[in-house]
Steps between C-alpha positions, in 0.01 A plus 500: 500500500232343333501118423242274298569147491352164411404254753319173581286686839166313429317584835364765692665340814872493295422824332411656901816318631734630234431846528502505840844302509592802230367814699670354839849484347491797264405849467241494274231776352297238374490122430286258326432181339229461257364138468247544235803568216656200366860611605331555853663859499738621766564870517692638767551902535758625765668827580787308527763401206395099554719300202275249342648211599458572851119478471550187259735311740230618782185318386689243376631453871132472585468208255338680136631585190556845412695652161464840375187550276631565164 
């Protein structure tokens, strides 16, 4: 699976504590957020078949928007 969504991470600290919250309750390859894009981009890559809307519900469990990146 490989996700890229849209989200409102603005800071190094939320960007750290999101992936970490991420990497600690799925398998993932790789995961990051980029802060210098104005969507703030979320991709996600896992060996595992992850729906979408499980990573979506996720972060927005942690308290930030995310939507697929159209």
């Amino acid at each position: 699976m490989i996700g890229i969504f849209r989200t409102n991470i603005n800071t190094v600290k939320d960007k750290d504590d999101v992936i970490d919250a991420i990497s600690a309750s799925f398998s993932v390859n790789a995961c990051s957020v980029d802060i210098e894009d104005c969507d703030k981009v979320l991709r996600v890559i896992s060996p595992q078949q992850l729906a979408e809307r499980t990573i979506i519900e996720f972060v927005n469990r942690l308290g930030f928007r995310c939507d697929i990146l159209d």
